[in-house]
N, C-alpha and C positions, 0 to 999 in steps of 0.2 A: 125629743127626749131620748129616743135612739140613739139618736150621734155623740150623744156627749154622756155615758151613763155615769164615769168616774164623779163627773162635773154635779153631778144629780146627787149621788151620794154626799159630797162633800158638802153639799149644800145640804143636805139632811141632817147631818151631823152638827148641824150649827145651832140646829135648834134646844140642844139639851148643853145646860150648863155643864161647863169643861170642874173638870177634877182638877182645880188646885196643887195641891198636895203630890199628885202621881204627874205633872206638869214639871213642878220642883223637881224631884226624886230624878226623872228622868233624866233633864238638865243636869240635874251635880252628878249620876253616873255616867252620861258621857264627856263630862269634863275631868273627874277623876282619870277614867279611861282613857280620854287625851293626853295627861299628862302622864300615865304609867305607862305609856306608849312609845311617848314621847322620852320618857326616862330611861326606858329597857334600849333605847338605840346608842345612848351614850355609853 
């Protein structure tokens, strides 16, 4: 369990149902963000 704590953790996290919604949200702002990104270069 020492060697690998990140590895423990993420494992941990698995155990509670993921938020939907804040899953989405994140997705569509770094795609927004991709493409206003991508738009400010042109």
């Amino acid at each position: 369990m020492d060697r690998f704590p990140k590895m423990i953790e993420l494992a941990a996290s698995y155990r509670d149902e993921p938020d939907i919604e804040r899953y989405y949200a994140f997705c569509a702002d770094m795609l927004i963000g991709a493409v206003e990104s991508m738009a400010a270069r042109r």
